[in-house]
N, C-alpha and C positions, 0 to 999 in steps of 0.2 A: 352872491347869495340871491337866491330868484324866489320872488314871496309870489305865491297862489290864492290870489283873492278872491276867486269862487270858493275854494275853501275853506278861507276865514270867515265868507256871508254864510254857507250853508254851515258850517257848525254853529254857528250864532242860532237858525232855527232851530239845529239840531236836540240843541238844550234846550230850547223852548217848548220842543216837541215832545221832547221827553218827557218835559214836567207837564204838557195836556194829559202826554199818554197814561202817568199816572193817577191821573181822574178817572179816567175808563176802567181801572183798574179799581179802583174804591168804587165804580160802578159795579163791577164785576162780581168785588165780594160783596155786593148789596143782594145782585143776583143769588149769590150761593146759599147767603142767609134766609134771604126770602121762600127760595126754593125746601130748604133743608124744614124751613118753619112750619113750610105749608103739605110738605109731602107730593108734593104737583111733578116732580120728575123718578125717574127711576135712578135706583144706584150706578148705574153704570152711566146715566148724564154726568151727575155730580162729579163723579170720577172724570169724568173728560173736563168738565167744570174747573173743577180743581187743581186738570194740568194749566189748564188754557190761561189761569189766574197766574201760577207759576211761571209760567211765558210771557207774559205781561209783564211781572215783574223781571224776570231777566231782560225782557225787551227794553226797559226804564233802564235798567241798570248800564244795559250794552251801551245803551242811545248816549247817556251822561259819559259813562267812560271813553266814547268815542270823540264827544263833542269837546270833554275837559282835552285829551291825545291832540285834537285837531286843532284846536285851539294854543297851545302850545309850539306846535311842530308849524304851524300853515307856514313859517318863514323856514323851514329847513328841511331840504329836498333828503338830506338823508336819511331822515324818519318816516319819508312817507309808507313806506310797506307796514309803519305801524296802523299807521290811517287807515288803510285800506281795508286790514287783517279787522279791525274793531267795527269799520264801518260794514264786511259782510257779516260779523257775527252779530250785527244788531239787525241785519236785513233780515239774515234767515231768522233770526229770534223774536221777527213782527210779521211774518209771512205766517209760521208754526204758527203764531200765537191766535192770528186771526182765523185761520182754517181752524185751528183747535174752537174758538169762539160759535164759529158758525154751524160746527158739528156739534157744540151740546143745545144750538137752540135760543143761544142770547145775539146769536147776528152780529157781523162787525158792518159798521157803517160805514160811510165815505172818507169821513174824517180817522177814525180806526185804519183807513187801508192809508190814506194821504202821511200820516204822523209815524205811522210802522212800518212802512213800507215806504212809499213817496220820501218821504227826506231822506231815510237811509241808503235809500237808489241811488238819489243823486249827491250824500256824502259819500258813497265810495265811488262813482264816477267820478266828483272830484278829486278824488285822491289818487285812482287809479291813472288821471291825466295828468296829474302831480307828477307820479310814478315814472308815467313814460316819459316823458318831455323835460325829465328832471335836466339841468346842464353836468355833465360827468365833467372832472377835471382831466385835461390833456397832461397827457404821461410827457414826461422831457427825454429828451433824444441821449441827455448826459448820464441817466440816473443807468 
């Protein structure tokens, strides 16, 4: 059994990251409130508003689900195509989420691209080198 301890460290942030990302997230619908209160955007922001907040929250949701996966599996090379699968659906779901951000007008910061992006890069590059480099078992000459 071959354990992958870049794995094991970056799911460790990966939950960590999660649970920031969903600060930004309660930032976000402070945004939508604020906006909705004061009448300062147009319907068609709030609607992009709206998905971008929904992305965010898939994006928490992916980040966890990936991190509880990674955390579980980092010691079993046969699961990693799980890791991998979880780790780009939380990529793309912090990518969207921040391009969605940017276009209605609330801007993703540094930390916004480092926590949705940035650790889910490098949990599915760990996972992906998991993947390759996994040890296959040698077939017997008998069987």
């Amino acid at each position: 059994m071959k354990k992958n301890y870049a794995l094991k460290f970056i799911t460790v942030a990966m939950i960590i990251a999660a649970m920031v990302r969903m600060i930004f997230g309660f930032m976000m619908i402070n945004f939508i409130s604020n906006s909705t209160i004061y009448e300062v955007v147009s319907p068609e922001i709030l609607r992009i508003s709206i998905f971008a907040l929904a992305f965010v929250v898939l994006n928490v949701v992916a980040e966890l689900i990936a991190g509880f996966v990674g955390a579980v599996n980092w010691e079993e090379a046969e699961r990693a195509p799980a890791c991998f699968i979880w780790g780009l659906i939380s990529l793309v779901t912090g990518v969207v989420a921040n391009i969605l951000q940017i276009r209605c007008g609330y801007g993703a910061s540094v930390y916004a691209w480092i926590l949705g992006v940035g650790v889910p890069a490098l949990y599915t590059l760990a996972a992906l080198v998991f993947l390759i480099f996994r040890v296959k078992p040698k077939k017997n000459a008998a069987n």
